[in-house]
DODO-333787 format. One record per residue: residue in three letters; x, y, z of N, C-alpha, C in turn. Coordinates in steps of 0.1 Angstrom, whole numbers, padded with zeros to 4 digits, always signed. Example, Ala and Ser with C-alpha at 12.3 -4.5 7.8 and 13.67 -1.06 7.14 Angstrom:
REM DODO-333787
Ala+0132-0057+0078+0123-0045+0078+0132-0033+0078
Ser+0128-0022+0071+0137-0011+0071+0129+0000+0079
REM end
This chain:
REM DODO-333787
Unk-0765-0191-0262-0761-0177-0261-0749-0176-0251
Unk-0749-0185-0240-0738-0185-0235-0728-0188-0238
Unk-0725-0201-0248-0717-0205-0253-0707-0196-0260
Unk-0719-0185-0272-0709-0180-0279-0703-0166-0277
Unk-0712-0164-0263-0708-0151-0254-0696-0149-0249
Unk-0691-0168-0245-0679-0170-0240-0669-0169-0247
Unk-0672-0175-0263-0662-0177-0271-0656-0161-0277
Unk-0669-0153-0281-0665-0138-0279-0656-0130-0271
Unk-0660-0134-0258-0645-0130-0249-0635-0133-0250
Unk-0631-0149-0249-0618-0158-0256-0615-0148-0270
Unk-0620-0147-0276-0612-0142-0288-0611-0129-0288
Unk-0621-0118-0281-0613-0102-0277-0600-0102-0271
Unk-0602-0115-0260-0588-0115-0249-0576-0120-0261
Unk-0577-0128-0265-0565-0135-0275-0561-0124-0284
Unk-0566-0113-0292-0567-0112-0308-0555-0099-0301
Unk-0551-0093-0292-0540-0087-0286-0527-0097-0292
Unk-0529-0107-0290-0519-0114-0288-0513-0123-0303
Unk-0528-0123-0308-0524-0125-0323-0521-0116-0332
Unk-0524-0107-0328-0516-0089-0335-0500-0090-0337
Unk-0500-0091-0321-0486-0094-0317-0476-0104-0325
Unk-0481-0115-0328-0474-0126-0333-0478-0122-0348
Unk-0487-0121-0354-0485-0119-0367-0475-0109-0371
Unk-0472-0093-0366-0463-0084-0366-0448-0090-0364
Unk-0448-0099-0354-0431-0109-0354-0432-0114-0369
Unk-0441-0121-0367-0435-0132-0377-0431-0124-0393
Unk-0439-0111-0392-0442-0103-0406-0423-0097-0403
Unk-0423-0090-0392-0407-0087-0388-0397-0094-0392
Unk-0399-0107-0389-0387-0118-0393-0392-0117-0406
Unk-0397-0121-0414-0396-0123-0431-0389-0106-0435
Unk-0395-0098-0435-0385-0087-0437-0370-0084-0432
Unk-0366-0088-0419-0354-0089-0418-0341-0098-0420
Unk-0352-0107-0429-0345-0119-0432-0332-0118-0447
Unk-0319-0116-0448-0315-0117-0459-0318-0124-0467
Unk-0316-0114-0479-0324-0122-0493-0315-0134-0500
Unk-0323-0144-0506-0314-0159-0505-0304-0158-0517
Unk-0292-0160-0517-0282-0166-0528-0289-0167-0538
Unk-0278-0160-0551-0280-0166-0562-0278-0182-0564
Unk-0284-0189-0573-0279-0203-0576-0263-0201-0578
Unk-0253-0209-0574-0241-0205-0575-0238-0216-0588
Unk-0232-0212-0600-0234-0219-0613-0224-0233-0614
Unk-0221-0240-0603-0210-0252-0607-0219-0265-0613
Unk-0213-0269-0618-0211-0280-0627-0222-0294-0616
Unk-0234-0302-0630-0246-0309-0623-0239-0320-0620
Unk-0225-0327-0627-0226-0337-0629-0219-0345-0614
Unk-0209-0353-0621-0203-0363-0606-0201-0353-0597
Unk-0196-0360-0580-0193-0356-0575-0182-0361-0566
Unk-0172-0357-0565-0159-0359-0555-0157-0356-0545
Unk-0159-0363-0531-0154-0355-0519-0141-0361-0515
Unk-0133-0350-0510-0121-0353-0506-0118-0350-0489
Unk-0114-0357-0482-0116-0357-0466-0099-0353-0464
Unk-0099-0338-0461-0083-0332-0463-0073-0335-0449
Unk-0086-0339-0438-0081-0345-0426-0073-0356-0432
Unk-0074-0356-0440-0060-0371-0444-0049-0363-0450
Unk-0047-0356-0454-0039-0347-0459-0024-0353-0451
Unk-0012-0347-0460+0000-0357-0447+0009-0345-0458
Unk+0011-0342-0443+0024-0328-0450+0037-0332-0457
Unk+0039-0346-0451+0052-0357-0455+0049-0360-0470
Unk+0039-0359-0475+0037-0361-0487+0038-0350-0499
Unk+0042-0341-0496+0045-0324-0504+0057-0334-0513
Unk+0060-0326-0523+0068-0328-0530+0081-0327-0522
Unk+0093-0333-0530+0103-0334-0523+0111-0320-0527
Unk+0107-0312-0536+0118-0299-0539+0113-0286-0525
Unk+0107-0293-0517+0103-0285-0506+0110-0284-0493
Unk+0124-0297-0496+0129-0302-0486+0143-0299-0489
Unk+0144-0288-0497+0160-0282-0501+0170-0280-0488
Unk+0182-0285-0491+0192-0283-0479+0199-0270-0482
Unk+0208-0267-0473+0214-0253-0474+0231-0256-0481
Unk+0231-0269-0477+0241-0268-0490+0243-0262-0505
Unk+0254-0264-0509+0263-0259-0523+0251-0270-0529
Unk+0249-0264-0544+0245-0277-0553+0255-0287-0557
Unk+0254-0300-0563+0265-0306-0567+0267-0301-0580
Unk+0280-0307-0585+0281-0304-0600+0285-0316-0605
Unk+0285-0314-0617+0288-0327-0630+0300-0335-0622
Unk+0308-0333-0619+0324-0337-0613+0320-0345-0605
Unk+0314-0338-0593+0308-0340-0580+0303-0361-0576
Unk+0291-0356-0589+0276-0363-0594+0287-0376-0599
Unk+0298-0378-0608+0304-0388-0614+0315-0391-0599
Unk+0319-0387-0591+0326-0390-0579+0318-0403-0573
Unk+0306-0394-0569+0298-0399-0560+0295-0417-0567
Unk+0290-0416-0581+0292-0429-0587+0302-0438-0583
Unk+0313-0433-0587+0323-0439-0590+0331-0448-0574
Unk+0323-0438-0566+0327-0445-0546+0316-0448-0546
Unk+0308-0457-0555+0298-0466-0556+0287-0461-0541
Unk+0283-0450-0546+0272-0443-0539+0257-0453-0546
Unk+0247-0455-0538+0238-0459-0545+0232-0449-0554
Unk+0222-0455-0563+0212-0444-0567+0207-0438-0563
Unk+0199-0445-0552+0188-0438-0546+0193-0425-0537
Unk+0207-0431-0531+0214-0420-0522+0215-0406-0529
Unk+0226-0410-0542+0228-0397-0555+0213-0387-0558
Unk+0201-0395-0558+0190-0391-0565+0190-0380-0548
Unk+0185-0387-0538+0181-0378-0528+0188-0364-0526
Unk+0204-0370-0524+0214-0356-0525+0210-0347-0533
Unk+0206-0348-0548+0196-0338-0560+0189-0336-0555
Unk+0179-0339-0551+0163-0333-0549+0169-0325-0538
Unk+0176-0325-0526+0177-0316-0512+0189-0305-0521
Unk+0197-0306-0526+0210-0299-0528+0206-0292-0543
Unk+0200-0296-0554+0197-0296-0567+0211-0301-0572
Unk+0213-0295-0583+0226-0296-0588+0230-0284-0599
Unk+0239-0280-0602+0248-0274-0606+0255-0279-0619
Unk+0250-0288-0625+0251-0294-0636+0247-0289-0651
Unk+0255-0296-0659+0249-0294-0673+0241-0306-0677
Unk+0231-0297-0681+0216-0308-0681+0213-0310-0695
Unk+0218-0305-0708+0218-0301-0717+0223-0320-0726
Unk+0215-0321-0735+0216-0334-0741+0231-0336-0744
Unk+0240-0327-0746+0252-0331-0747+0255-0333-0733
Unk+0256-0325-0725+0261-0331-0709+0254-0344-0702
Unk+0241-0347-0705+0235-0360-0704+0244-0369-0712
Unk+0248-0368-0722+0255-0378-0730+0263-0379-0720
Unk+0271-0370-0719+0287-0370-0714+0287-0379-0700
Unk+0277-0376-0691+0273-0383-0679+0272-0397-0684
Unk+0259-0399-0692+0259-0416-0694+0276-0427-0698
Unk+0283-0418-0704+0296-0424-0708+0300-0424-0696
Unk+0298-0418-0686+0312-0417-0671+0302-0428-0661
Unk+0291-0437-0670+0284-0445-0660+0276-0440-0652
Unk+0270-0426-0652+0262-0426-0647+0246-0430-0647
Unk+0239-0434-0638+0225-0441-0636+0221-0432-0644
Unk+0207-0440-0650+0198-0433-0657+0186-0427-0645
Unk+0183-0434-0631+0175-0424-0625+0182-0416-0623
Unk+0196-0413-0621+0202-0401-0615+0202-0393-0625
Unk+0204-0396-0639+0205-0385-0648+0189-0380-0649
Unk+0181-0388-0646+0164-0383-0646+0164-0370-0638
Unk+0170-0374-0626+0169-0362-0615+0179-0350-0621
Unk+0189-0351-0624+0198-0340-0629+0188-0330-0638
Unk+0185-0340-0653+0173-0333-0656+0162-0325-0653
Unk+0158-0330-0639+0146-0322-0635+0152-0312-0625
Unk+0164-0313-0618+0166-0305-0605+0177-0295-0610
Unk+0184-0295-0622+0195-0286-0628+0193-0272-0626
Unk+0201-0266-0621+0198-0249-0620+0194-0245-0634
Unk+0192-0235-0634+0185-0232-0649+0197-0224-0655
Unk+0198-0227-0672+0210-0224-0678+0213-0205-0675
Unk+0225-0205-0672+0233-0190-0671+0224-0185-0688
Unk+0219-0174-0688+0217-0165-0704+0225-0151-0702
Unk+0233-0152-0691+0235-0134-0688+0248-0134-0677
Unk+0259-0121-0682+0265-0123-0670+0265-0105-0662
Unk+0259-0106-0652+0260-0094-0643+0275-0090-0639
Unk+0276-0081-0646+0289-0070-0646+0291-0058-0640
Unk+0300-0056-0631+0300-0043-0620+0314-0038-0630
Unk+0311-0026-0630+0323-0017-0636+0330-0004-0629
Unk+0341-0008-0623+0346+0006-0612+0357+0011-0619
Unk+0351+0024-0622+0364+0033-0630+0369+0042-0617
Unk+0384+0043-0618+0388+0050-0611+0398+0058-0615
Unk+0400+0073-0610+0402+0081-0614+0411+0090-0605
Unk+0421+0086-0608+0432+0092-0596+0445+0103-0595
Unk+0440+0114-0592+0445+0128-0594+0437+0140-0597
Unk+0443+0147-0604+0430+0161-0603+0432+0166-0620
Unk+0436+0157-0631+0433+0162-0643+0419+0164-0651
Unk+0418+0172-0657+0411+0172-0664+0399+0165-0675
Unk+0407+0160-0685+0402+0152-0689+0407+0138-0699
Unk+0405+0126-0703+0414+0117-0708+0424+0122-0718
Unk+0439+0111-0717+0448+0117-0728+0438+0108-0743
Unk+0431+0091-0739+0426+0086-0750+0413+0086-0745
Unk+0406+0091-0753+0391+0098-0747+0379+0082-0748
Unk+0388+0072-0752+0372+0061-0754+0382+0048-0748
Unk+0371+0042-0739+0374+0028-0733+0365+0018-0739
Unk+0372+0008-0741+0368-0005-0748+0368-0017-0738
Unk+0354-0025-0738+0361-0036-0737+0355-0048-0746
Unk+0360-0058-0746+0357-0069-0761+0354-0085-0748
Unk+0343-0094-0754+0339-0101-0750+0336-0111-0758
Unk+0340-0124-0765+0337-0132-0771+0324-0138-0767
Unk+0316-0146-0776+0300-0147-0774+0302-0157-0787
Unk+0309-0171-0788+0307-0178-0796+0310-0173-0805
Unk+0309-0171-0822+0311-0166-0831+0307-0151-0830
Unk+0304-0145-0821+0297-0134-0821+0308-0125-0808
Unk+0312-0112-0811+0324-0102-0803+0314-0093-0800
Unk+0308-0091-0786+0302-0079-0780+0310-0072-0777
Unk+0307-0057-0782+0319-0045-0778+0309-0037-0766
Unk+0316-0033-0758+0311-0021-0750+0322-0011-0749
Unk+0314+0000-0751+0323+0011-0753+0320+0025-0740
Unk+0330+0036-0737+0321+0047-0732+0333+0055-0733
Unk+0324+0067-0736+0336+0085-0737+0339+0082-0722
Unk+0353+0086-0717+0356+0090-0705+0354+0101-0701
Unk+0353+0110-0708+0355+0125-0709+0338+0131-0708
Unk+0328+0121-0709+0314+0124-0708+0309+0116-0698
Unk+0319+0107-0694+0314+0101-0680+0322+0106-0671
Unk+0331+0117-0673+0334+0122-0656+0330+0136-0661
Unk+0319+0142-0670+0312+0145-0669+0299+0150-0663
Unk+0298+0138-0661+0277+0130-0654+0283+0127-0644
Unk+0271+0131-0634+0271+0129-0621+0264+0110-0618
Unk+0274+0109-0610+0265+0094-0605+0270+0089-0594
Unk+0262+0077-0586+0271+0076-0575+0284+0070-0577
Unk+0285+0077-0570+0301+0073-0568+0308+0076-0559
Unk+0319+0069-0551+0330+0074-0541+0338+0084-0542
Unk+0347+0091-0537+0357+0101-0534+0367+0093-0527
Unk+0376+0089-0525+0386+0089-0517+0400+0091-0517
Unk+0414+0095-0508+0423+0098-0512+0433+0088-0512
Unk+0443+0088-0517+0452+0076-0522+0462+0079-0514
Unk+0471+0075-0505+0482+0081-0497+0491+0070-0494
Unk+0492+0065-0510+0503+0052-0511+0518+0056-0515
Unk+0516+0071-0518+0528+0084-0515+0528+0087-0507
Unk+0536+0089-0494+0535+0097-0484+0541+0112-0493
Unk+0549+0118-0500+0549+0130-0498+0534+0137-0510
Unk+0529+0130-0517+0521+0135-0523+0505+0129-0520
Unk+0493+0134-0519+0479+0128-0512+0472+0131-0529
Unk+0470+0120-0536+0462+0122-0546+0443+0122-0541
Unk+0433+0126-0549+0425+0124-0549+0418+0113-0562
Unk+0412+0099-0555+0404+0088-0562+0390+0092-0563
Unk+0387+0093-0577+0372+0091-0577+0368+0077-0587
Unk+0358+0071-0579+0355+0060-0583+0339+0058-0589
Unk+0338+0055-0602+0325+0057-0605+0321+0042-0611
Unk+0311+0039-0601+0301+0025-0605+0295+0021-0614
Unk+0293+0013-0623+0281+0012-0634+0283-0002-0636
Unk+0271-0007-0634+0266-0021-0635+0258-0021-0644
Unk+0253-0038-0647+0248-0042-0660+0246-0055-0667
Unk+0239-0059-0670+0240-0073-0676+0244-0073-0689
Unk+0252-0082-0693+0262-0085-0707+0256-0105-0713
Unk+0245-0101-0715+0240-0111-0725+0253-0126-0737
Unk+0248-0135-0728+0261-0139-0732+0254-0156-0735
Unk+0252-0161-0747+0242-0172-0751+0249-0185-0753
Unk+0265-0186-0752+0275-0200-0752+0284-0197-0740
Unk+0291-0213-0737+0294-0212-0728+0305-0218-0730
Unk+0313-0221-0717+0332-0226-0718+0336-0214-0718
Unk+0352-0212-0721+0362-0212-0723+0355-0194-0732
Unk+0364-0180-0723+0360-0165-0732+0371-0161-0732
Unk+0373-0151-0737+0384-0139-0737+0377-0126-0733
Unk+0386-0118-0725+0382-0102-0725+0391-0094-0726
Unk+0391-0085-0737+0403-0072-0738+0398-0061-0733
Unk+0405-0056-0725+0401-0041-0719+0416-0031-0729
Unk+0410-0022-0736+0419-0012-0742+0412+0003-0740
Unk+0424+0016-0737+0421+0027-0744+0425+0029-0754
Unk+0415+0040-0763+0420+0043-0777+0409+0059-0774
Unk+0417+0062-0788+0415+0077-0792+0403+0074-0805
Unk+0402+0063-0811+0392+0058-0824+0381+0058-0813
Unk+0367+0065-0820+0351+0065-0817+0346+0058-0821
Unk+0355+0045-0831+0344+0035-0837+0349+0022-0842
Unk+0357+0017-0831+0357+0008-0831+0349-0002-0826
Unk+0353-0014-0837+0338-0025-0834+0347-0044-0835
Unk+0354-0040-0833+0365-0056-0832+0377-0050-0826
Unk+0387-0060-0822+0399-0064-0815+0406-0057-0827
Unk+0407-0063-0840+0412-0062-0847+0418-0051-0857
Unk+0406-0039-0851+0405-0029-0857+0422-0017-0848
Unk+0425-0024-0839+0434-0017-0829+0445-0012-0838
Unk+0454-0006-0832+0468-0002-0839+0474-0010-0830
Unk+0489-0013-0836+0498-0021-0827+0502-0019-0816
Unk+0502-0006-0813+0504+0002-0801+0494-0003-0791
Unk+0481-0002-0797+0470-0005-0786+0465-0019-0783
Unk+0473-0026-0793+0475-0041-0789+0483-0044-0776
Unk+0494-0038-0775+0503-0041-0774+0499-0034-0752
Unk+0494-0027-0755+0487-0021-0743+0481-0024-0736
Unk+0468-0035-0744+0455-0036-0741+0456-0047-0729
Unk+0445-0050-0721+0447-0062-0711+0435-0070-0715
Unk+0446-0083-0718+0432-0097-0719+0434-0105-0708
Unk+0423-0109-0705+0418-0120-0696+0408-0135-0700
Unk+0407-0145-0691+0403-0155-0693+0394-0160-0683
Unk+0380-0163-0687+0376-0167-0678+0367-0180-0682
Unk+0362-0190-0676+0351-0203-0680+0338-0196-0676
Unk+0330-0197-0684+0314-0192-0682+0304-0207-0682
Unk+0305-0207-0668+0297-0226-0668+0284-0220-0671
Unk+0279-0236-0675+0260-0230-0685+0253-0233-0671
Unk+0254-0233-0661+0249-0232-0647+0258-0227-0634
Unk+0253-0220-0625+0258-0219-0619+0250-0209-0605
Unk+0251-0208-0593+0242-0202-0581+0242-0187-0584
Unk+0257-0181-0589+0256-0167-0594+0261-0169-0606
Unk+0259-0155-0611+0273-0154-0624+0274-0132-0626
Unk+0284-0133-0616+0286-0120-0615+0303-0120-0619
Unk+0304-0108-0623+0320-0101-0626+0323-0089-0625
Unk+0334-0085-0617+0339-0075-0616+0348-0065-0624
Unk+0349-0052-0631+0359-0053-0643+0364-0036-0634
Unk+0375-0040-0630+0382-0025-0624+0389-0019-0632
Unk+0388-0008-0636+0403+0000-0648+0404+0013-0635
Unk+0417+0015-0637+0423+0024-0634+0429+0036-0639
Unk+0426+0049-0638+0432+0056-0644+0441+0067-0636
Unk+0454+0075-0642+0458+0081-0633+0467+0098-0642
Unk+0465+0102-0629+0469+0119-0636+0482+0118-0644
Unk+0487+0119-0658+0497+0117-0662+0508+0125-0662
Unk+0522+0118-0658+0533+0125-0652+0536+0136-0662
Unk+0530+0139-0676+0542+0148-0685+0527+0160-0683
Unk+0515+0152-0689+0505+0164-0692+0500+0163-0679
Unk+0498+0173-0671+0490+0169-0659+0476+0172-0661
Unk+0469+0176-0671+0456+0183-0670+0450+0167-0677
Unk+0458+0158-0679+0453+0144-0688+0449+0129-0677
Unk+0441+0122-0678+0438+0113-0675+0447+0101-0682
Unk+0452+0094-0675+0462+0079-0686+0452+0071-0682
Unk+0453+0059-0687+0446+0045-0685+0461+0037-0682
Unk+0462+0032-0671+0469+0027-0663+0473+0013-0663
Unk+0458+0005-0658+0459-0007-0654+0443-0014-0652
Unk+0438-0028-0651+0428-0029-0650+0429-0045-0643
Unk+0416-0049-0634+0414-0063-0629+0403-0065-0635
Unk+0399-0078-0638+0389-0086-0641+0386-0102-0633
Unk+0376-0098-0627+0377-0113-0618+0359-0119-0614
Unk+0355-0134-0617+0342-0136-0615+0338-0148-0607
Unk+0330-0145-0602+0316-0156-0587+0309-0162-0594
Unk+0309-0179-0597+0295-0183-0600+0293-0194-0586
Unk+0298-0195-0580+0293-0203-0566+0296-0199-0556
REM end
């Protein structure tokens, strides 16, 4: 009786205390987040990679570009020819790229000037990527206070391999439209102060062969012209051509096309077409 009189007390005194701990332990399972879905990767092999080995020296080498010019084809057959090594030629590409024609005919043309077959591997792989387009800035300027053109449409003509892109625009509808554009005065007369307005329009001119172009800049009074050929002798005879090389690579390929126009001495309420520059950046 005594025995279990004892054990009776032992367990009134305890069962405080196992209240206690059952309530924890019930606490923690409830506040425990609920476990991950199976995440679905693949049962089979496995590969561990230890990235502490990793070696930054080991990145590809087009990560190590210099701030130099690229070379070009010219450049690339010099360096040969002053018996540069391979390996040297190859590294210059990878840090510089090159500025080359990568194109199976220009590879030809290389292997005949002796150049290495790794160096032409690298030309291949580091070549700027072929010119498709050339970015064209157009500043019309307009100098005096007439009204409107004596020959109301500007042309200019662009050879494209067997193929003549025309661009055309009313003058008389583009100093019409507002756009940005400058104001300035011309005071290359001291007794007379003309007023220049200069109106911007850029654009890309899609251009898919390369070498050796022509560009005619003409005004005419015809709405529909669509070749050089279509001109009168007069407006041949007027017109301004230019020449430029369109390389199949290059870091830019921008051009500038300025026409000028000016108040005309007989009609003053008339716009003339004057004069024009054409000039272009590909490095």
């Amino acid at each position: 009786m005594k025995m279990t009189l004892k054990m009776t007390l032992k367990w009134k005194a305890l069962k405080p205390w196992m209240t206690l701990f059952a309530a924890l332990v019930a606490l923690q399972v409830w506040a425990r987040p609920p476990m991950p879905a199976a995440l679905s990767f693949p049962s089979g092999k496995v590969e561990t990679i230890h990235i502490v080995q990793w070696n930054a020296q080991d990145l590809p080498k087009i990560y190590e570009r210099s701030a130099q010019l690229p070379l070009t084809d010219k450049e690339v057959m010099e360096l040969v020819q002053a018996q540069f090594s391979s390996q040297m030629i190859v590294k210059m590409i990878e840090e510089r790229r090159c500025a080359c024609d990568a194109s199976a005919e220009g590879l030809i043309r290389l292997k005949k000037a002796k150049v290495p077959e790794e160096v032409l591997q690298a030309i291949s792989l580091h070549a700027l990527k072929p010119n498709r387009a050339l970015g064209l800035l157009v500043n019309v300027d307009f100098a005096g206070n007439s009204q409107e053109a004596r020959k109301a449409y500007l042309y200019f003509f662009i050879e494209d391999g067997e193929l003549t892109r025309v661009f055309r625009a009313d003058v008389n509808e583009l100093l019409g439209r507002r756009f940005q554009h400058e104001e300035e005065i011309d005071r290359s007369d001291l007794m007379v102060a003309r007023k220049v307005r200069r109106i911007r329009l850029g654009g890309l001119v899609p251009l898919k062969t390369y070498g050796p172009r022509k560009v005619l800049v003409v005004s005419s009074a015809n709405p529909s012209l669509s070749h050089p050929g279509q001109l009168s002798e007069k407006e041949k005879a007027e017109a301004k051509t230019y020449n430029f090389d369109y390389p199949r690579t290059s870091l830019q390929s921008v051009c500038q096309l300025t026409i000028a126009y000016r108040q005309d001495a007989v009609l003053a309420h008339q716009w003339r077409f004057m004069d024009s520059r054409f000039q272009c950046e590909w490095n």
